[in-house]
C-alpha positions in Angstrom: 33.6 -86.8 -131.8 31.4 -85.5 -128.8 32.8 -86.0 -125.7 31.5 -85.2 -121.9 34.4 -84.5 -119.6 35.2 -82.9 -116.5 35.1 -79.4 -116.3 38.6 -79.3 -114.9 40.0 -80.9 -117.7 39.3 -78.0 -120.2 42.3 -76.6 -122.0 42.8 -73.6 -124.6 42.2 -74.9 -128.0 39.4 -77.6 -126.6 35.7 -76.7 -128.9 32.9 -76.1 -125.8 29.7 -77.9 -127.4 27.7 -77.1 -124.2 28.0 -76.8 -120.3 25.9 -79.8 -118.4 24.0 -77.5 -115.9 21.4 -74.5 -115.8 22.3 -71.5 -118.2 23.0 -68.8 -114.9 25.3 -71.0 -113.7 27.7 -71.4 -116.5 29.8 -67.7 -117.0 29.4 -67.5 -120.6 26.8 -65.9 -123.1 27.2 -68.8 -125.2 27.3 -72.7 -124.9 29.1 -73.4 -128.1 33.2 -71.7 -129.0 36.3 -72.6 -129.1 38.2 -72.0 -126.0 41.0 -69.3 -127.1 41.4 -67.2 -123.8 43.3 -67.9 -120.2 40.9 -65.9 -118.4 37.6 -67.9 -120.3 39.4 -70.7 -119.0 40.2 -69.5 -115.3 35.7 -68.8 -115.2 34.9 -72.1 -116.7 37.5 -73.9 -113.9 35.8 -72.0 -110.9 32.3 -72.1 -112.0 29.5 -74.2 -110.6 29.3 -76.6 -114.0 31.1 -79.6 -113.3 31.1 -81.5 -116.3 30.9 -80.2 -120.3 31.2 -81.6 -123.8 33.7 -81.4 -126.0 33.6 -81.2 -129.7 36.5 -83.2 -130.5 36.2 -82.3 -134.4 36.6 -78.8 -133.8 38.5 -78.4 -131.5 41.7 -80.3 -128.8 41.0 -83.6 -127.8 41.4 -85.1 -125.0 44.8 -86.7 -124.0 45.4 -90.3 -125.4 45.0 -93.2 -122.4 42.1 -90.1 -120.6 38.9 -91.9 -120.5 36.2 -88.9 -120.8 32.9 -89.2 -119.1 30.5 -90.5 -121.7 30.4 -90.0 -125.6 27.9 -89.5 -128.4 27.8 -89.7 -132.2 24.4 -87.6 -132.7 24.9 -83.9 -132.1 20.8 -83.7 -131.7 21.7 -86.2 -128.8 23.8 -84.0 -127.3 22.0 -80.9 -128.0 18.5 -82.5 -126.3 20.8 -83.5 -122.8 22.1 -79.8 -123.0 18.8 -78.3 -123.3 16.9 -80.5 -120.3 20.2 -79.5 -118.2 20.4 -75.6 -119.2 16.5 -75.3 -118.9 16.3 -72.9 -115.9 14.7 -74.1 -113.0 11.2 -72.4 -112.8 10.4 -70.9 -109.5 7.8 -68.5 -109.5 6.3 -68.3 -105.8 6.7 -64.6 -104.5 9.2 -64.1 -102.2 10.0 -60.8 -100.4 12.5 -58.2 -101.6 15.3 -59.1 -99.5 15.0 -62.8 -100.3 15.1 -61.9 -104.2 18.2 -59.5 -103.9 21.2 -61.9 -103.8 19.7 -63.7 -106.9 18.6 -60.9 -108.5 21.8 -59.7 -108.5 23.3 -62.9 -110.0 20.8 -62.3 -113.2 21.8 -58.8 -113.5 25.6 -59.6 -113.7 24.6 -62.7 -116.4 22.5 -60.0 -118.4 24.7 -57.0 -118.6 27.1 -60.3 -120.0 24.6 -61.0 -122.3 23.8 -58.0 -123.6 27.4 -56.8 -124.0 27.9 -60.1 -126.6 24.6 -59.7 -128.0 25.7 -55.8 -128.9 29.0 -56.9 -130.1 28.2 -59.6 -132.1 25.8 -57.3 -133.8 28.8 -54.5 -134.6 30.5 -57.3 -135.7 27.5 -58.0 -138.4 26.6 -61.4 -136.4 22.6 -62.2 -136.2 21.4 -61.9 -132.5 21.0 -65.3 -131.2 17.4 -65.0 -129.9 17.3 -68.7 -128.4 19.9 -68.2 -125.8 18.5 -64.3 -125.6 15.5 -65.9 -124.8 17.0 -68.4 -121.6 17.8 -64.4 -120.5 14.2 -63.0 -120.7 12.8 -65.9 -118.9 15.2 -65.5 -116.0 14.2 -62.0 -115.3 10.7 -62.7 -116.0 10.4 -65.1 -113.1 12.6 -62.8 -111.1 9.4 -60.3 -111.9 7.2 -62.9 -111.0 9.0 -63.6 -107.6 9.0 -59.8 -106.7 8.5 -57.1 -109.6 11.3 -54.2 -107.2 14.5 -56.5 -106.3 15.1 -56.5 -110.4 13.7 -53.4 -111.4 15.4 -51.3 -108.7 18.8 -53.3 -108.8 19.0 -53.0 -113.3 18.7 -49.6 -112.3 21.9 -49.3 -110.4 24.5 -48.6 -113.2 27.8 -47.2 -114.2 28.7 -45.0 -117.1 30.5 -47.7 -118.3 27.4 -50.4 -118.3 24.8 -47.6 -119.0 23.6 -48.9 -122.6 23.8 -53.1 -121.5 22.1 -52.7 -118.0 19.6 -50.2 -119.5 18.1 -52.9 -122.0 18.2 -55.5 -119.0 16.4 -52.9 -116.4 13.3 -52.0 -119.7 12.9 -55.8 -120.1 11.9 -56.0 -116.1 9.6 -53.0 -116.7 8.3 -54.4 -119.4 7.1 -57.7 -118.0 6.0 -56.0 -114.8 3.9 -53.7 -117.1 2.3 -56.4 -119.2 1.4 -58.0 -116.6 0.0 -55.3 -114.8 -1.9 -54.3 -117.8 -3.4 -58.4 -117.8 -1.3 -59.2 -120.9 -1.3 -62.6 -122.1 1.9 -64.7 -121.5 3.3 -64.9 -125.3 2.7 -61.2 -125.3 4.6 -60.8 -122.0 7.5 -62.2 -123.3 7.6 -60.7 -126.5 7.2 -57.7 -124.8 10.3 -58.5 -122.8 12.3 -59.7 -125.7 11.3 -56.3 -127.2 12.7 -54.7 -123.7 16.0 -56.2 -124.0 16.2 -55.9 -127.4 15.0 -52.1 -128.0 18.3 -50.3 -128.3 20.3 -53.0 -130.4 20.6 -50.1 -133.0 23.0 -48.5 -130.6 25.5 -51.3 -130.9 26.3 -49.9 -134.8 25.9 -46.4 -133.5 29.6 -44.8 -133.6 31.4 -45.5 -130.4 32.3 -42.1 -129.7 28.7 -40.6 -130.2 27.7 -43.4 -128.0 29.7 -42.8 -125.3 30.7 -38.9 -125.4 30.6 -37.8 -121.8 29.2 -34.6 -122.3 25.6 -34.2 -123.7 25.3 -34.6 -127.9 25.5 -31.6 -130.2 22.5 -31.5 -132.8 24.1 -33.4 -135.7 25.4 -36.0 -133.0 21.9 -36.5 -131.5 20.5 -36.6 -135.2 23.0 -40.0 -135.6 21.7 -41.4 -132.7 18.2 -41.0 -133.5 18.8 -43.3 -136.2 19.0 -46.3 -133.7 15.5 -47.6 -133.9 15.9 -47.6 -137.8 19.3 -49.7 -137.6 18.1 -51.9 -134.5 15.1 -53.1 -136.9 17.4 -53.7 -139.5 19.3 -55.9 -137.6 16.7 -58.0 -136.8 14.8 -58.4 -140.1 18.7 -59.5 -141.1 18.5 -61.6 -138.3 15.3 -63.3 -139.5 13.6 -62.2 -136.1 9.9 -62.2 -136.9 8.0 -61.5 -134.1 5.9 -58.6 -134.6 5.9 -56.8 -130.9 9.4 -56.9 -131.0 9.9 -55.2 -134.3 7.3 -52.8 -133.5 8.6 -51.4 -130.3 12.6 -51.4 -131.6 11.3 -49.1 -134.4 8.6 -47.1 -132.5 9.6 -47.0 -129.0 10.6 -42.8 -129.5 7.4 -41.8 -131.3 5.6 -39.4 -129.0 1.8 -38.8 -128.7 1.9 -35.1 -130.3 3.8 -36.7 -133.3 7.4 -34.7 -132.1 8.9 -38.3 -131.5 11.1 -40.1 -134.1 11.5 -42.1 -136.7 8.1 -41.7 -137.8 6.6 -38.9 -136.4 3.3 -41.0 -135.8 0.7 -39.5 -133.9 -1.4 -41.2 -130.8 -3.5 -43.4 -132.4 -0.9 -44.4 -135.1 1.2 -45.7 -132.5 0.8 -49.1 -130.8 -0.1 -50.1 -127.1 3.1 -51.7 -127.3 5.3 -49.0 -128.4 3.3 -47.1 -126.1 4.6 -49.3 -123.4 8.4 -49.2 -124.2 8.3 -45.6 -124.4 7.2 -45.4 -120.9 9.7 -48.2 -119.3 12.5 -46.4 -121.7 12.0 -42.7 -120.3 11.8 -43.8 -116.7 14.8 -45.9 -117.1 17.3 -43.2 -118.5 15.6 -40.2 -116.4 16.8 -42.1 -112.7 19.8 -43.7 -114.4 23.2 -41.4 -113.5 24.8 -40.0 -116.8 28.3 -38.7 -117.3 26.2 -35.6 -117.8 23.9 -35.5 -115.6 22.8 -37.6 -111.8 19.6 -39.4 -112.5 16.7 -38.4 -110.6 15.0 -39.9 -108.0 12.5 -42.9 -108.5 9.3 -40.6 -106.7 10.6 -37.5 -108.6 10.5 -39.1 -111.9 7.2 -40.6 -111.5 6.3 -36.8 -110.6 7.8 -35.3 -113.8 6.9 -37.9 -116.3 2.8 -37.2 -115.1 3.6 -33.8 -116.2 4.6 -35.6 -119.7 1.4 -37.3 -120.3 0.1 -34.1 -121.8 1.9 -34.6 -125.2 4.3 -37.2 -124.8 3.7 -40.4 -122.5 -0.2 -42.4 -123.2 -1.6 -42.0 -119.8 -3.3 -45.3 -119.2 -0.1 -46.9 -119.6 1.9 -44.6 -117.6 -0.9 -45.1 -114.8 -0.3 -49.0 -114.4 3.4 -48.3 -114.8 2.8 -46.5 -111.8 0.7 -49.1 -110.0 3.4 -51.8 -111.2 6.1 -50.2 -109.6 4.6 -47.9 -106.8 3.5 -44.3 -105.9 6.9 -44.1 -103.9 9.0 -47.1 -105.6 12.0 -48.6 -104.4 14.8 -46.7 -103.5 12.6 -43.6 -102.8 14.2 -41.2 -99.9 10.7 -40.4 -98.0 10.1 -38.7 -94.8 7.6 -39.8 -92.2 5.5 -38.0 -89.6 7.6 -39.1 -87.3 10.1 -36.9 -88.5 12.3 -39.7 -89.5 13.5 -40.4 -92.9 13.7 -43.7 -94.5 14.1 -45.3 -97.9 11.3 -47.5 -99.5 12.3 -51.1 -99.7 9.2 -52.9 -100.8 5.8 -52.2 -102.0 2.7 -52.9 -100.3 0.3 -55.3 -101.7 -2.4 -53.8 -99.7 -1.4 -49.9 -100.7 0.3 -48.0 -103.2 0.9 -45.3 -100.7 1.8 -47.6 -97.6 4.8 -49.1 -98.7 7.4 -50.5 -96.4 10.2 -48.4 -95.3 13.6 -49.1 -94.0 14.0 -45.6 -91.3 17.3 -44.9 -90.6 18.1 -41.0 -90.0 16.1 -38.5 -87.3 15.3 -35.3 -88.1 14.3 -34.3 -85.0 17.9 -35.4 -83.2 19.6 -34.4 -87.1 21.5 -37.7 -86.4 21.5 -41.7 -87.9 19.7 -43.9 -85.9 19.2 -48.2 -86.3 17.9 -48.6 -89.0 14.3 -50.3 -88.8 11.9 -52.1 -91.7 8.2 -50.2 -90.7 5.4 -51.6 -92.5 3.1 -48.7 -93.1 0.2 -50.9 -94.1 0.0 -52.9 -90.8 -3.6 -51.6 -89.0 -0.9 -50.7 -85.8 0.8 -48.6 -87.6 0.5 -44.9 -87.3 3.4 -43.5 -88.8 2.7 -42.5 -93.0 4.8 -40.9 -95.3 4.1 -37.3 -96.0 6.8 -36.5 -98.7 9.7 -37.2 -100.5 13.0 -36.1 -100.0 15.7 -35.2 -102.4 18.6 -37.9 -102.0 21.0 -35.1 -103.3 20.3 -32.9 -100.4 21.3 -35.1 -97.3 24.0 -36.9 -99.8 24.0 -40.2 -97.4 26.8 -42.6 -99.3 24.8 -45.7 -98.2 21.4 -45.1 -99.9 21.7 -48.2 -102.2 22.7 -50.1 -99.9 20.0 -49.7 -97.2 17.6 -50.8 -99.5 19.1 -53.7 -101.2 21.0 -55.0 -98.6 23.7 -55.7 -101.1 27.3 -53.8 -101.1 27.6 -51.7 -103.8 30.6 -52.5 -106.1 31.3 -50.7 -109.8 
């Protein structure tokens, strides 16, 4: 017997057929378990779902002489309310950075949950559940849509700890952001973002000690981990996952243009746009990600030394809208001004790839931290520019992160 009941009245041992509200609201990966653990039942109590259904067959019912909210016979019944009340509410009007922060953030935290399941279930030898997987895509797609650098920049802040989950989050943004700078049609978008999330799943039946080894990987450990693309397409031809852009850049997205990439060895031509794509988003991703080996490098640096790559390794084309989608200086970029003062980049121009706006906050000049300041460097009265970047691990200032997101950083 389905049964809709007031959140509050959850217990351990009640079956969970689905939370009445949208999907980012609700703290769980999935809509549909059986309610074994105090702390589960502590986040469903002080979430923002009020009322859920109960699957009374399953699972506790209800005390005797409780009335519950309403009740249904047809599981489809059930399932249709559950899908009009977890659809996510689309917003796509663009909004600045700062306004897309906070609720970027709130994705972020829902993905690097989501992703963390999806990668366990699959060590555990589950199928990925590409429906809900897909709720997840179209959250950070609209986020894209709203304003391509408050997810792209914030997936990129990670911890040694959340490195592999938030990675396959912060590719899917790039991803999107690419296809649609490269005019992509909408099915192919979010295939390609699927394909984003999705492109490391091989990792998740990678051994955990190769995976997470602090220090960098010895030959015959990096030779096991080069066979993740291999077991990530595995997993979802198990999984009955057909989508072809998907499979294609989980098995191709390490191939290289000279043919020196892996599993394949394909050459240029042999290797699609697509693939060509992920590579891309995947290299800049882990290059200004901190590792337990090594600090990640800064947004404008990478750019710099990946057009150094496109010799042999990266397709140019794609790597030049990559650039255009995410900037010439993209956010989070340490630049100096001819002012003297330094500043980081908070949001990209529409008007200018090399007129962003930039948050100034320290003086050369004076050597000393002044208020910091938002300076629009595409506005006609403006006649400051930037005229280079500056090495963040040179002035070592502690609140760089925060200055552009506006968002205290916590672990």
């Amino acid at each position: 017997m389905l049964k809709r009941i007031p959140v509050q009245q959850l217990i351990l041992g009640m079956h969970v057929a689905g939370f009445c509200g949208p999907w980012i609201d609700h703290p769980f990966w999935r809509n549909n378990f059986v309610l074994t653990d105090p702390k589960d039942l502590q986040l469903a109590h002080a979430s923002k779902i009020t009322e859920v259904w109960i699957d009374a067959s399953k699972g506790l019912d209800i005390p005797q002489g409780v009335a519950s909210l309403a009740q249904a016979e047809s599981v489809e019944a059930v399932a249709q309310e559950l899908q009009q009340a977890a659809a996510p509410i689309r917003n796509t009007a663009p909004t600045s950075a700062s306004d897309e922060y906070a609720r970027a953030a709130a994705i972020c935290a829902k993905s690097k949950q989501a992703v963390a399941a999806m990668f366990q279930e699959a060590r555990m030898g589950k199928a990925v559940d590409t429906e809900q997987a897909q709720l997840l895509v179209q959250e950070i797609s609209d986020s894209v849509l709203r304003n391509p650098g408050a997810m792209i920049s914030l997936a990129r802040l990670k911890t040694a700890d959340n490195y592999t989950y938030m990675h396959s989050v912060a590719v899917c943004a790039m991803m999107v952001a690419l296809a649609r700078q490269l005019k992509l049609d909408e099915a192919e978008t979010r295939s390609l973002g699927m394909a984003g999330l999705l492109h490391d799943l091989g990792k998740a039946v990678m051994p955990m000690e190769v995976l997470n080894k602090p220090g960098k990987l010895t030959d015959a450990e990096f030779a096991i981990i080069k066979g993740h693309p291999v077991r990530g397409h595995q997993l979802l031809v198990d999984g009955q996952v057909t989508d072809a852009i998907v499979l294609d850049v989980v098995l191709h997205h390490h191939e290289k243009l000279d043919g020196s990439g892996y599993p394949k060895r394909h050459h240029a031509d042999a290797i699609s746009l697509y693939a060509k794509m992920g590579t891309v988003c995947d290299v800049y991703d882990a290059i200004t990600s901190n590792r337990p080996y090594k600090k990640g490098w800064d947004p404008a640096e990478s750019l710099k030394k990946m057009a150094e790559w496109t010799h042999g390794h990266l397709d140019a084309q794609v790597f030049q809208a990559f650039v255009k989608s995410l900037g010439i200086y993209p956010v989070g970029s340490l630049v100096k001004l001819a002012s003297g003062r330094l500043g980081v980049v908070v949001e990209q121009s529409p008007s200018s790839l090399l007129k962003p706006l930039v948050k100034v906050f320290f003086s050369t000049k004076s050597d000393m931290r002044i208020p910091p300041e938002v300076v629009d460097l595409s506005m006609p009265h403006c006649k400051d520019k930037i005229v280079g970047r500056e090495d963040p691990e040179q002035w070592r200032f502690p609140d760089l992160n925060e200055l552009w997101s506006g968002l205290a950083q916590t672990s």
